[in-house]
BALOBA-1460 file (C-alpha; in Angstrom, 3 decimals):
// residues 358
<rec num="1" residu="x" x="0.000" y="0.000" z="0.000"/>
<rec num="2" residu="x" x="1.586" y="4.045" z="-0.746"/>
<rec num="3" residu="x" x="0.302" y="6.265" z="1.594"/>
<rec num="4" residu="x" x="-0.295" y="9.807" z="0.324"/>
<rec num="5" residu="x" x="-0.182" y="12.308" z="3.432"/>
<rec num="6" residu="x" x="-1.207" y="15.716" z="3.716"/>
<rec num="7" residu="x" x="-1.294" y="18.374" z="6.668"/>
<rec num="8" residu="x" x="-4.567" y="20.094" z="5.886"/>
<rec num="9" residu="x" x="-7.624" y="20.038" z="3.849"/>
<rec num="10" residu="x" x="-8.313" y="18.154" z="0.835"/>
<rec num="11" residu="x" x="-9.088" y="21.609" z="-1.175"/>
<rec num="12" residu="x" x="-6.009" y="22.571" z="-0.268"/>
<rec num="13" residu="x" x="-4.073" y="20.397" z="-2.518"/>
<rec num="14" residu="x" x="-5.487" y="20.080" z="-5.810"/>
<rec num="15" residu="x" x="-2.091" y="18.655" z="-7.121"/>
<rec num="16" residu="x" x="-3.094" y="15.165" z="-5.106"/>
<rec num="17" residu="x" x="-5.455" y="14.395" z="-8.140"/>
<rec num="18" residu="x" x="-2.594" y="14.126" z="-10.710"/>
<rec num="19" residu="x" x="-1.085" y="11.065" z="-7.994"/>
<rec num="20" residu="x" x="-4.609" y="9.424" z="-7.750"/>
<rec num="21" residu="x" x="-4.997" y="9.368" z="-11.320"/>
<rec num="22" residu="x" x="-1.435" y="7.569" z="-11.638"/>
<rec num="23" residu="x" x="-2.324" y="5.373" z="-8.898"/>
<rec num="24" residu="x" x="-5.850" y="4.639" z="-10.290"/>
<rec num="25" residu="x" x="-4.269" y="3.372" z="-13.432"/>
<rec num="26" residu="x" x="-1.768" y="1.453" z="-12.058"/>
<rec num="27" residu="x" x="-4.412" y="-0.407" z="-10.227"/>
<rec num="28" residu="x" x="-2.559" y="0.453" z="-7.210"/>
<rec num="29" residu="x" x="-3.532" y="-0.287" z="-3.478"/>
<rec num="30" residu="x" x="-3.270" y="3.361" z="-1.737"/>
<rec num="31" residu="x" x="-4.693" y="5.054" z="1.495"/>
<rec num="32" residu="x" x="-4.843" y="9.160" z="1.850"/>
<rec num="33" residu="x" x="-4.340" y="10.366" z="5.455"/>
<rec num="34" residu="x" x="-5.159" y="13.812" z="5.766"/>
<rec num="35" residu="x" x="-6.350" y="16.662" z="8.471"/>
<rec num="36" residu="x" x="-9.945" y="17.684" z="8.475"/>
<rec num="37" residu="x" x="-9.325" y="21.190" z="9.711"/>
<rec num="38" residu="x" x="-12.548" y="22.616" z="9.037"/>
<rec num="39" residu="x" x="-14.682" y="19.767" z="9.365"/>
<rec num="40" residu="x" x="-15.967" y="19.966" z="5.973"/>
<rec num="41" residu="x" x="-14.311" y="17.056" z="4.060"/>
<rec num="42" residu="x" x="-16.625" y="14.420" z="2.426"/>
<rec num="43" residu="x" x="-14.915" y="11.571" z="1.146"/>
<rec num="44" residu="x" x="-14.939" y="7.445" z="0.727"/>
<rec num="45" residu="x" x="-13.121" y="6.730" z="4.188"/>
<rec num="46" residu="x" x="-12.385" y="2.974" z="2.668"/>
<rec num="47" residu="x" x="-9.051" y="4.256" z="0.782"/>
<rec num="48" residu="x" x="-9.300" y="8.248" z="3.186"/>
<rec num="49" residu="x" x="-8.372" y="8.125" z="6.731"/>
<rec num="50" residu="x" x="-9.019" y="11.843" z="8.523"/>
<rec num="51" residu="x" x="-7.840" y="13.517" z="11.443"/>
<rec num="52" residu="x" x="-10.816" y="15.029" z="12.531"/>
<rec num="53" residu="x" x="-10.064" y="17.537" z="14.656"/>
<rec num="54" residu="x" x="-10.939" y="21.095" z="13.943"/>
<rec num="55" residu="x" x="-8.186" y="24.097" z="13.849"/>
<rec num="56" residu="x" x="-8.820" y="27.820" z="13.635"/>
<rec num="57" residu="x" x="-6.406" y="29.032" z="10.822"/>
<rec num="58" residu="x" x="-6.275" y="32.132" z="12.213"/>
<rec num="59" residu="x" x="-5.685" y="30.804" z="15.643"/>
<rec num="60" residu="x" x="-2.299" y="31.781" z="17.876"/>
<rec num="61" residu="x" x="1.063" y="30.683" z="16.904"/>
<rec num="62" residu="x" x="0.754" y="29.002" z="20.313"/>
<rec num="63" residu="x" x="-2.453" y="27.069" z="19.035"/>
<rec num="64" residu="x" x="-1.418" y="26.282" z="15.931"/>
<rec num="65" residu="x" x="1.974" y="24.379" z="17.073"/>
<rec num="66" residu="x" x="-0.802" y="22.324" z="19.639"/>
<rec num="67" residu="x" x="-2.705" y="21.134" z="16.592"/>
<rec num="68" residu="x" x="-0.079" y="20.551" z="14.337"/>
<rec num="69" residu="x" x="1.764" y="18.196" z="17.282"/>
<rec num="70" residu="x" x="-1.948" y="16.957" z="17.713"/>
<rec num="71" residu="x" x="-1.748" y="16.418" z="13.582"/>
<rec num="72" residu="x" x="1.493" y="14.563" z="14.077"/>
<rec num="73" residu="x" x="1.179" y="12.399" z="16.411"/>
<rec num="74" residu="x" x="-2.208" y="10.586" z="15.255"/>
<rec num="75" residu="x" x="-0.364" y="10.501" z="12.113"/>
<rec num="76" residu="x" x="2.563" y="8.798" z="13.009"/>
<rec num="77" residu="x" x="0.184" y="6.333" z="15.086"/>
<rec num="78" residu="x" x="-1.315" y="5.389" z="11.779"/>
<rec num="79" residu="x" x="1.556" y="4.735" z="9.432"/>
<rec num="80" residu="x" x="3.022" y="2.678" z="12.260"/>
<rec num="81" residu="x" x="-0.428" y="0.456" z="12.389"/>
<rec num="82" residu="x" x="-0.879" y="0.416" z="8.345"/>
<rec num="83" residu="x" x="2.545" y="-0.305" z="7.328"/>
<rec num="84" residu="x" x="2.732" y="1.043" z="4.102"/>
<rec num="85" residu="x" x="5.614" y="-0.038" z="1.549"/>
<rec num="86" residu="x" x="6.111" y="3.939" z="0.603"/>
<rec num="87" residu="x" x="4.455" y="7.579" z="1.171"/>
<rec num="88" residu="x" x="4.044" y="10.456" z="-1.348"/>
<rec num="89" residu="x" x="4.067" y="13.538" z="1.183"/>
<rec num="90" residu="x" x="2.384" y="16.415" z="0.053"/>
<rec num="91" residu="x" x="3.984" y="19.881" z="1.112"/>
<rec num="92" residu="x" x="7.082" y="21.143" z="2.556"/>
<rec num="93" residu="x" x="5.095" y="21.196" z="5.894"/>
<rec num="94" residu="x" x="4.181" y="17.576" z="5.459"/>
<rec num="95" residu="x" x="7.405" y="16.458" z="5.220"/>
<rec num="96" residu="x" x="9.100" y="18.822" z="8.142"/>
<rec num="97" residu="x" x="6.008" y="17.054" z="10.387"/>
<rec num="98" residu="x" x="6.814" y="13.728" z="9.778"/>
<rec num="99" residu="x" x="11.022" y="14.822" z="9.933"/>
<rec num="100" residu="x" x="13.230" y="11.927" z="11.063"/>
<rec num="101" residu="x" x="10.492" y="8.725" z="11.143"/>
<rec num="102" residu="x" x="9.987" y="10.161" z="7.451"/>
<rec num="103" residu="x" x="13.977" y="10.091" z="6.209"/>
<rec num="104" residu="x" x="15.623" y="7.116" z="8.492"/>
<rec num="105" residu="x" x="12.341" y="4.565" z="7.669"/>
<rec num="106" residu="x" x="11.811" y="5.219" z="4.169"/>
<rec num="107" residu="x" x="15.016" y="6.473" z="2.930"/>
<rec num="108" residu="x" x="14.405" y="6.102" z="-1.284"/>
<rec num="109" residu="x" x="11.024" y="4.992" z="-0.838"/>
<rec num="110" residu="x" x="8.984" y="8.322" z="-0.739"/>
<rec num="111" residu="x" x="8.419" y="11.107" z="-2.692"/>
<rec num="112" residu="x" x="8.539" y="14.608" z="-1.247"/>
<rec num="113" residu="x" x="6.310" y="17.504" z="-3.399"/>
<rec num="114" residu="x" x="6.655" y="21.092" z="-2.614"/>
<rec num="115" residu="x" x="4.484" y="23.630" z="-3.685"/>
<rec num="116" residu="x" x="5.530" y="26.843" z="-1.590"/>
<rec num="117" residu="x" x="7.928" y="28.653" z="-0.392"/>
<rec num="118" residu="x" x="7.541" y="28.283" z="3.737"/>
<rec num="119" residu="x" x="10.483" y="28.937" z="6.176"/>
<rec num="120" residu="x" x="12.976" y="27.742" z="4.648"/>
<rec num="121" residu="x" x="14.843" y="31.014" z="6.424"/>
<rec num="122" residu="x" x="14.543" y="29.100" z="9.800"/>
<rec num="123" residu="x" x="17.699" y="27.238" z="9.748"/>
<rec num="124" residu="x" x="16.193" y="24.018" z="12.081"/>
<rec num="125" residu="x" x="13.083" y="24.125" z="9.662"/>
<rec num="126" residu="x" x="15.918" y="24.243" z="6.331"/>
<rec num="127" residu="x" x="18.020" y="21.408" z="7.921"/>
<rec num="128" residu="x" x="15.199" y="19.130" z="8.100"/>
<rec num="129" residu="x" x="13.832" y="19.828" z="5.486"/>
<rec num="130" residu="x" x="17.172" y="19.365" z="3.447"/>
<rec num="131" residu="x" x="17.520" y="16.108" z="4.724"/>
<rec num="132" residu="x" x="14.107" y="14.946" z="3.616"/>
<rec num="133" residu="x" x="14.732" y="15.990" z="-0.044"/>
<rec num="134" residu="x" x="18.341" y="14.339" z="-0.269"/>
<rec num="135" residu="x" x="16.614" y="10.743" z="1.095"/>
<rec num="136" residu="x" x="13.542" y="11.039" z="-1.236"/>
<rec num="137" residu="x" x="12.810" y="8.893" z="-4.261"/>
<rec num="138" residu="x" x="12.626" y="12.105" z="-5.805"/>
<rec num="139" residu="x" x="11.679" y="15.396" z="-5.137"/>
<rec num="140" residu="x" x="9.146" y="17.462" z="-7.058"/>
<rec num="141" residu="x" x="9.002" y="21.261" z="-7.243"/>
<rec num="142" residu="x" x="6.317" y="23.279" z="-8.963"/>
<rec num="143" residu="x" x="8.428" y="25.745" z="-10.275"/>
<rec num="144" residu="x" x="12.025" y="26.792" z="-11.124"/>
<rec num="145" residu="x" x="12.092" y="29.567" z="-9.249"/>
<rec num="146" residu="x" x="12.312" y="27.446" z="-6.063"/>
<rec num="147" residu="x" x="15.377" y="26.344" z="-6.907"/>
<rec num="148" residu="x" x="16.876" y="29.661" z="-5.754"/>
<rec num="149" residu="x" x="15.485" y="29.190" z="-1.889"/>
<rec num="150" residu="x" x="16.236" y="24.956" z="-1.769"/>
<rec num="151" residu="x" x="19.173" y="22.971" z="-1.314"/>
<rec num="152" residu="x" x="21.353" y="21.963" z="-4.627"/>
<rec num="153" residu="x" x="19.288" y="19.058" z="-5.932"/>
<rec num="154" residu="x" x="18.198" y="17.631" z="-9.203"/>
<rec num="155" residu="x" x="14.676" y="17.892" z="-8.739"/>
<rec num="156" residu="x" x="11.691" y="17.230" z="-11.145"/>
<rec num="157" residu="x" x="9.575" y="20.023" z="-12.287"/>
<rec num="158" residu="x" x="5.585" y="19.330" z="-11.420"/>
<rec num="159" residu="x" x="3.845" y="22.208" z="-13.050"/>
<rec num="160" residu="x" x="0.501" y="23.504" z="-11.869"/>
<rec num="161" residu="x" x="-1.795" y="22.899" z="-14.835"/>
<rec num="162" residu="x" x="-4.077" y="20.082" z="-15.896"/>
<rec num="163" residu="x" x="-3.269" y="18.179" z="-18.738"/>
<rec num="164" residu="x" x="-6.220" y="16.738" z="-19.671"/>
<rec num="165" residu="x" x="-6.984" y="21.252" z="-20.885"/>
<rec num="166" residu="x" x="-3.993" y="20.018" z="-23.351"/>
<rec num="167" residu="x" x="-6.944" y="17.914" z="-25.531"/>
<rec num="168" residu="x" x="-8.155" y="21.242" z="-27.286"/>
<rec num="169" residu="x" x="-6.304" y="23.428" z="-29.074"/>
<rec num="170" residu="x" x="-6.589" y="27.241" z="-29.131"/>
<rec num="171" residu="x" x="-5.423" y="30.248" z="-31.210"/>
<rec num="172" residu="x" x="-5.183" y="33.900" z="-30.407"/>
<rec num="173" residu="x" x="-8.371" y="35.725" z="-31.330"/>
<rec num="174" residu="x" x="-8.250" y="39.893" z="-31.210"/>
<rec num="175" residu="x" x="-10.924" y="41.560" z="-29.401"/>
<rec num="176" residu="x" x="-12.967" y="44.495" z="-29.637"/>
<rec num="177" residu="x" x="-13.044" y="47.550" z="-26.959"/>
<rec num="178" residu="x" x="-13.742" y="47.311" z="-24.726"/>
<rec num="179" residu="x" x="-11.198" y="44.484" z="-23.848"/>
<rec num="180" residu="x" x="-11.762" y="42.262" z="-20.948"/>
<rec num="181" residu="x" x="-8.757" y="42.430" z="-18.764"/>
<rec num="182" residu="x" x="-9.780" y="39.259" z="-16.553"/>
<rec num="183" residu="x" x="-8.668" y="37.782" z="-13.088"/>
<rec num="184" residu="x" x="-9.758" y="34.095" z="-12.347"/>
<rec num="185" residu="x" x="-8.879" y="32.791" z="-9.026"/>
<rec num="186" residu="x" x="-8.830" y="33.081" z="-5.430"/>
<rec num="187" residu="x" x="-9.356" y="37.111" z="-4.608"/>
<rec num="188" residu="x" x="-6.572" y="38.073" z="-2.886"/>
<rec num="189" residu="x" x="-3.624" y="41.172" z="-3.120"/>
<rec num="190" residu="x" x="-6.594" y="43.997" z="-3.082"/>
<rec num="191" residu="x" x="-4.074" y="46.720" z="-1.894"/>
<rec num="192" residu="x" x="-2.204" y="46.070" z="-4.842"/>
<rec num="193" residu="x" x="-4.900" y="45.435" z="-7.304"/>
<rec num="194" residu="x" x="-6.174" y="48.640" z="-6.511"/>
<rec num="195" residu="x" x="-3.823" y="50.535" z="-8.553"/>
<rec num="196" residu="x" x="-4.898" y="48.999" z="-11.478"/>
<rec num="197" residu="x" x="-8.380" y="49.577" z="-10.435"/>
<rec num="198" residu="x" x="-7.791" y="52.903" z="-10.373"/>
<rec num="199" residu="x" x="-5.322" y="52.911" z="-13.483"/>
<rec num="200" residu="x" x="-8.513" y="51.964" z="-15.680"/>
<rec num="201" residu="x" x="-11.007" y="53.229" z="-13.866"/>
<rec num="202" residu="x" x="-13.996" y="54.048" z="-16.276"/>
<rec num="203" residu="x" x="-11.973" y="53.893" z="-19.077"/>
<rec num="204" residu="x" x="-14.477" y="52.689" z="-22.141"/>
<rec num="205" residu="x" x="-11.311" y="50.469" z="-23.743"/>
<rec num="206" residu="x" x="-11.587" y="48.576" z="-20.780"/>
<rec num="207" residu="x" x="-13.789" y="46.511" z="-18.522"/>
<rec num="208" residu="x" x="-12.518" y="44.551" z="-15.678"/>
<rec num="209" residu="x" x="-13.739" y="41.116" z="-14.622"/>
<rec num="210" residu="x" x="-13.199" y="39.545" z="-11.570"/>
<rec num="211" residu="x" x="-14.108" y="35.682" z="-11.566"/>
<rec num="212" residu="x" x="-13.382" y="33.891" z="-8.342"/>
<rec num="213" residu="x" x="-14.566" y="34.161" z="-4.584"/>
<rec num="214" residu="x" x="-12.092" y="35.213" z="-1.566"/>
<rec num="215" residu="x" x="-11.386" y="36.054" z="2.060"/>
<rec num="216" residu="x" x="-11.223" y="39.816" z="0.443"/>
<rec num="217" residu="x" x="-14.157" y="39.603" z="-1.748"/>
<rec num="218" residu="x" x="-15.959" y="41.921" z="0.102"/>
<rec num="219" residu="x" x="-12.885" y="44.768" z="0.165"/>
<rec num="220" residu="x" x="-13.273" y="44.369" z="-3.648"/>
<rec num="221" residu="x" x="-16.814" y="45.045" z="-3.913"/>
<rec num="222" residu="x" x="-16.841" y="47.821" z="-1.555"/>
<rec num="223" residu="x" x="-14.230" y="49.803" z="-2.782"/>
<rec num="224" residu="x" x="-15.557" y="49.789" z="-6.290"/>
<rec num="225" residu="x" x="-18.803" y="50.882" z="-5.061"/>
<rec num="226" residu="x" x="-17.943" y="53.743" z="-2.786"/>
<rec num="227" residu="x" x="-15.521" y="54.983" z="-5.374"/>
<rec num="228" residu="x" x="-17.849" y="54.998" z="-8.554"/>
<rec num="229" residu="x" x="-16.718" y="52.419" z="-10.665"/>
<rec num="230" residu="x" x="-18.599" y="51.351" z="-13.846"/>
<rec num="231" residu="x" x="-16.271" y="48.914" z="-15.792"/>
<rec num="232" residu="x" x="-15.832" y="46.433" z="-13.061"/>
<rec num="233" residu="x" x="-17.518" y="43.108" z="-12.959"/>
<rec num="234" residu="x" x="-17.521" y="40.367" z="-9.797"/>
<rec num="235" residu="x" x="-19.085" y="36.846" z="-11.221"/>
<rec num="236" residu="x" x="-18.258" y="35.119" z="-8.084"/>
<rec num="237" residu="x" x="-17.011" y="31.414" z="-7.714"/>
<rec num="238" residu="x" x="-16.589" y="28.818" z="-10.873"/>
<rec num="239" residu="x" x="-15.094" y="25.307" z="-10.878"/>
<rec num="240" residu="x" x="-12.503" y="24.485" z="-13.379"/>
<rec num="241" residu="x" x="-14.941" y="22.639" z="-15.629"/>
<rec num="242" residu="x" x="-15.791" y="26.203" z="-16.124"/>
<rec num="243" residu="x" x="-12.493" y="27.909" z="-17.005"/>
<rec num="244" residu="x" x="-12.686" y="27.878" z="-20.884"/>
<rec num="245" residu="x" x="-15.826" y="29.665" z="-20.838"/>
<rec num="246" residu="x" x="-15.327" y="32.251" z="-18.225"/>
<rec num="247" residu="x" x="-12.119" y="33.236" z="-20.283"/>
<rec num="248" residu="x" x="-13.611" y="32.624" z="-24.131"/>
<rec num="249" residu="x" x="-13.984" y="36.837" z="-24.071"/>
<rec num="250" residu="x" x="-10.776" y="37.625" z="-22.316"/>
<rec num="251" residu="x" x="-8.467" y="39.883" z="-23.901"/>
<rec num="252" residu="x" x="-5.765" y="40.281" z="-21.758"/>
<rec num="253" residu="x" x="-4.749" y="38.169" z="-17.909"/>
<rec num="254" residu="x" x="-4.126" y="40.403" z="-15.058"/>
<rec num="255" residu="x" x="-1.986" y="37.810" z="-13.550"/>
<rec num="256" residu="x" x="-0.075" y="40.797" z="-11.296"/>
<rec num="257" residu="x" x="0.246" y="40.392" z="-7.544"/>
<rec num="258" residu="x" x="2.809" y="43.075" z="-6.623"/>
<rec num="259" residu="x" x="5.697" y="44.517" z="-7.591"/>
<rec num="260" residu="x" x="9.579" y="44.848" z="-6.200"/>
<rec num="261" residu="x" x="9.431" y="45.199" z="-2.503"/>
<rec num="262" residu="x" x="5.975" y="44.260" z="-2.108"/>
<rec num="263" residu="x" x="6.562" y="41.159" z="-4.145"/>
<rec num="264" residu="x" x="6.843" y="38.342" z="-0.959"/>
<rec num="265" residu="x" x="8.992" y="35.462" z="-1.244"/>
<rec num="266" residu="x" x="6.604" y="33.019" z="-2.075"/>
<rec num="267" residu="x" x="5.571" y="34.984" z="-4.826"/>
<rec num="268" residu="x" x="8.857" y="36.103" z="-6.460"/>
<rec num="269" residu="x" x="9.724" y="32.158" z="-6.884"/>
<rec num="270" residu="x" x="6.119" y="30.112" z="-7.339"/>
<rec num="271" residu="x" x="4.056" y="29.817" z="-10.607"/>
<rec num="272" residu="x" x="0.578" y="30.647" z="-11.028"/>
<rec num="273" residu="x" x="-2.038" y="28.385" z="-12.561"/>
<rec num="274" residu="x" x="-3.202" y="31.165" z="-14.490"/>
<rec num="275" residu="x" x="0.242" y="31.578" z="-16.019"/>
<rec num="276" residu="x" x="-0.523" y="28.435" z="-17.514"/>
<rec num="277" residu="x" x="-4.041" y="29.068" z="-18.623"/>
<rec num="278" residu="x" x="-2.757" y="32.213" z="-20.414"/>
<rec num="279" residu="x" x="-0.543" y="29.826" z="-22.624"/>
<rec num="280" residu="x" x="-2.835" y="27.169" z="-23.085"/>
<rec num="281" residu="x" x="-5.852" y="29.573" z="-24.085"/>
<rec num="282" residu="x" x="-3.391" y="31.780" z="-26.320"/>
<rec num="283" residu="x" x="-4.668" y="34.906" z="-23.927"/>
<rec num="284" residu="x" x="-1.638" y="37.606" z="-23.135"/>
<rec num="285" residu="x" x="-1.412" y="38.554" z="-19.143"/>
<rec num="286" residu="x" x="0.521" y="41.226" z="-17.739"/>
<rec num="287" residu="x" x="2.588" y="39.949" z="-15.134"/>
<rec num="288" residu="x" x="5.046" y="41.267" z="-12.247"/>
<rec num="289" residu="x" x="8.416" y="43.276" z="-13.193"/>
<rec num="290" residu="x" x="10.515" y="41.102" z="-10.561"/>
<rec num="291" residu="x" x="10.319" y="37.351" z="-9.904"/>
<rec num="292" residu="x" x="10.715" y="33.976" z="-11.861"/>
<rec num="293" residu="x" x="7.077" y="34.148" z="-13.347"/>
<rec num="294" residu="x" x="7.775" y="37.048" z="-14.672"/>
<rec num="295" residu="x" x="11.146" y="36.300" z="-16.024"/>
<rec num="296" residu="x" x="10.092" y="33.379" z="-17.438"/>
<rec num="297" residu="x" x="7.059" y="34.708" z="-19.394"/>
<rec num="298" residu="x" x="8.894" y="37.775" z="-20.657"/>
<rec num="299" residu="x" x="11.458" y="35.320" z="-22.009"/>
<rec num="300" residu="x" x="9.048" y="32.983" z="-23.813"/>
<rec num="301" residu="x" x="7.252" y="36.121" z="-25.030"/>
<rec num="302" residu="x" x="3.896" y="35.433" z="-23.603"/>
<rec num="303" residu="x" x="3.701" y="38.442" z="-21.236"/>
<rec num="304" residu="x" x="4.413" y="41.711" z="-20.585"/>
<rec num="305" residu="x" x="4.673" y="43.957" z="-17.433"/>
<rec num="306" residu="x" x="3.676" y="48.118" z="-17.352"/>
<rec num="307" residu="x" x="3.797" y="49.520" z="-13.941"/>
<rec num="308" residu="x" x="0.534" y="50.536" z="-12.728"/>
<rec num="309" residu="x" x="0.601" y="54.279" z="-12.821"/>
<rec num="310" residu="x" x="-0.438" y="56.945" z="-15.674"/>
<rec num="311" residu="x" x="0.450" y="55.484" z="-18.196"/>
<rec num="312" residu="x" x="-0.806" y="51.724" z="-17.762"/>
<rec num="313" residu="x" x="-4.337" y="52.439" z="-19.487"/>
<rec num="314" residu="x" x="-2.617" y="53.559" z="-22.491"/>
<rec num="315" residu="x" x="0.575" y="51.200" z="-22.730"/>
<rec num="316" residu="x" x="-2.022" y="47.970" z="-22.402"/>
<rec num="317" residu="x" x="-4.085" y="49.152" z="-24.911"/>
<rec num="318" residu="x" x="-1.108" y="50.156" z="-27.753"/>
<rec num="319" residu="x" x="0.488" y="46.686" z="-26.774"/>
<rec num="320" residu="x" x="-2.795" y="44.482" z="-27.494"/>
<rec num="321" residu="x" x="-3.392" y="46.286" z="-30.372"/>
<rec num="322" residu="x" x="0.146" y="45.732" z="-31.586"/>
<rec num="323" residu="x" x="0.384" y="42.481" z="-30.869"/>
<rec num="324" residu="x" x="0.439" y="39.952" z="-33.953"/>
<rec num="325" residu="x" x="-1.461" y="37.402" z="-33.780"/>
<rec num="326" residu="x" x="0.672" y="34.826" z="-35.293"/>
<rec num="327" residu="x" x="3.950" y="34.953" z="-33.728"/>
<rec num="328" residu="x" x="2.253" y="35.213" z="-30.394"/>
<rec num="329" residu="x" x="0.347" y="31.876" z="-30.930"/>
<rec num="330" residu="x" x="3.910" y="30.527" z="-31.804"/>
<rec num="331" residu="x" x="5.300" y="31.183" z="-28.693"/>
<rec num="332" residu="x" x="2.071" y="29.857" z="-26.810"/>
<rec num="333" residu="x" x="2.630" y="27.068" z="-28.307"/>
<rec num="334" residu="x" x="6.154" y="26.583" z="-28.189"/>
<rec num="335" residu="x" x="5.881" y="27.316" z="-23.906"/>
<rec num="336" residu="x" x="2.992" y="24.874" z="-23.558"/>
<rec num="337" residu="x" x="5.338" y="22.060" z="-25.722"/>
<rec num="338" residu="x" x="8.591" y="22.577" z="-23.215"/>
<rec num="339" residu="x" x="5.721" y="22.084" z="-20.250"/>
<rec num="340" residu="x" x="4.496" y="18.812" z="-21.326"/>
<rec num="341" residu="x" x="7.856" y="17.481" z="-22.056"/>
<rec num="342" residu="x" x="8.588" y="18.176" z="-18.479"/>
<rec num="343" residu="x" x="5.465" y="17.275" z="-17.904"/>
<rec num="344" residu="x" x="6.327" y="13.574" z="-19.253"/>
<rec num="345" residu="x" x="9.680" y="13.068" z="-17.239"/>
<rec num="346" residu="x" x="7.041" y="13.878" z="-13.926"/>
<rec num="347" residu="x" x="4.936" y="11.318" z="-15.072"/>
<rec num="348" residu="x" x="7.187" y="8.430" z="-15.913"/>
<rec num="349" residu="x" x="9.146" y="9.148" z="-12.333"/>
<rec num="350" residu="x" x="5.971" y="8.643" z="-10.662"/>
<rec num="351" residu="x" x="4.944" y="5.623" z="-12.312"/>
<rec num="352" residu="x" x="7.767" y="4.434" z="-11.858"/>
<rec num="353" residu="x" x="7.678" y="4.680" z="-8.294"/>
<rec num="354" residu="x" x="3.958" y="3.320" z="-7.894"/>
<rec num="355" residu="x" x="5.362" y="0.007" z="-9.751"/>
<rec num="356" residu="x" x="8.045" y="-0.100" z="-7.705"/>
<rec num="357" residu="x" x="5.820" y="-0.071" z="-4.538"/>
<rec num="358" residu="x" x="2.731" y="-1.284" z="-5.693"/>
């Protein structure tokens, strides 16, 4: 049996399916153990075993290290009792929890997957979690960029799209004013995204779109209300089956979340899925000036970055209306063909493993 272990809720790792699916086809015996921290997971408990024990997330520091040792130690009581032949741990977090049982009684026979940057500037948190990567199977890292916060390791690149969006293919279609400059996703950054609020506001090339639900929601939909805005749209919350629709009349990504010094560390270095859904979909997206998503865009020539002052209204609209068609589907499609090779060395590694401990 693999055991696939993760330190929080279900909806907070998406990336679990792409293991499942792997495992599924390999007809492979697995069990997920997870924490039910908000009490609102509903899944088939024959092949899900839950720590059900609730946890404020915005509880103390104090709190939070009770729950996580709480976390830990039911954990570690269950591996012990199931015995499984290899784990796939889920998050840096994941694997700094289960630390030395995870490294000295599985050395080679688990892989590690991170997904964040975390605290790796806590040098008892960096040491451990060194450790765990160097005694993995492998280690999988959703982006590049984390390469420049991690230990030295050849690690293999687990990007955060889903390949079955590959099946279709797309081509860059030139709107009409006023252009949809679209958001999809968890609503977050609002002090940032404010500037570009205001950097468009009213402006008839233009309408904003917001699609996606969020802890700042609300900020969103009251500052555009007290402050007169008429080109901003909030559609609320979509699942992914929905994706291709909500961004069918999308002009240009605002796939932005700060720039410089207000640019944190675990946004400089990560990958956002909409990065990917820009390149799939053939949609340009203005991203940050600083960081590896940036960097790597402006390389492959799939986005662009313009400060969000003055001048942004007019520099977005003179660089969609520039932009040919053609050469930008070429490099869409050239990005999207150097993600599925990687894609392919991700996959055979972890079927590899599943046979191997199947």
């Amino acid at each position: 049996m693999i055991a696939l272990v993760f330190c929080g809720d279900l909806k907070y790792c998406p990336y679990m399916k792409r293991y499942l699916e792997r495992l599924d086809e390999a007809k492979a015996d697995y069990r997920v153990y997870f924490w039910n921290r908000t009490q609102k997971a509903a899944v088939d408990f024959d092949r899900y075993a839950a720590y059900d024990s609730a946890s404020d997330l915005n509880a103390s520091p104090a709190k939070k290290l009770l729950d996580f040792v709480g976390f830990r130690s039911w954990l570690l009581r269950q591996l012990k009792k199931d015995q499984p032949k290899a784990i796939i741990v889920l998050s840096t977090l994941t694997g700094i929890i289960l630390g030395r049982f995870l490294y000295e009684k599985f050395k080679g026979r688990y892989i590690f997957d991170i997904r964040d940057y975390s605290y790796e500037h806590i040098a008892p948190f960096y040491a451990i979690e060194k450790r765990a990567i160097e005694n993995s199977r492998f280690t999988a890292i959703s982006s590049k960029g984390f390469q420049d916060f991690l230990p030295p390791h050849p690690y293999v690149i687990a990007h955060n799209f889903n390949r079955n969006d590959m099946i279709r293919s797309f081509s860059f279609q030139k709107k009409e004013a006023p252009l949809k400059f679209v958001w999809n996703g968890v609503m977050r950054y609002f002090e940032f995204q404010t500037q570009y609020l205001n950097a468009l506001k009213n402006d008839s090339r233009f309408e904003m779109i917001y699609h996606g639900d969020g802890p700042e929601m609300a900020q969103y939909q009251k500052y555009c209300s007290e402050n007169g805005f008429q080109n901003v749209r909030f559609t609320g919350s979509y699942n992914n089956a929905q994706k291709a629709e909500l961004l069918a009349d999308a002009a240009i990504l605002n796939n932005c979340y700060g720039y410089l010094s207000g640019n944190p560390e675990n946004v400089r270095h990560a990958v956002s899925n909409r990065f990917y859904d820009g390149s799939l979909y053939h949609i340009p997206q203005v991203v940050e000036s600083d960081g590896f998503k940036a960097a790597w865009g402006k390389k492959e020539g799939i986005a662009v970055d313009f400060p969000p002052d003055d001048h942004f209204a007019d520099r977005l609209f003179d660089y969609y209306q520039a932009l040919d068609g053609a050469r930008f589907d070429a490099a869409c499609d050239a990005m999207i063909k150097k993600v599925i090779e990687e894609d392919d060395i991700y996959i055979a590694r972890m079927d590899s493993f599943i046979q191997e401990n199947k």
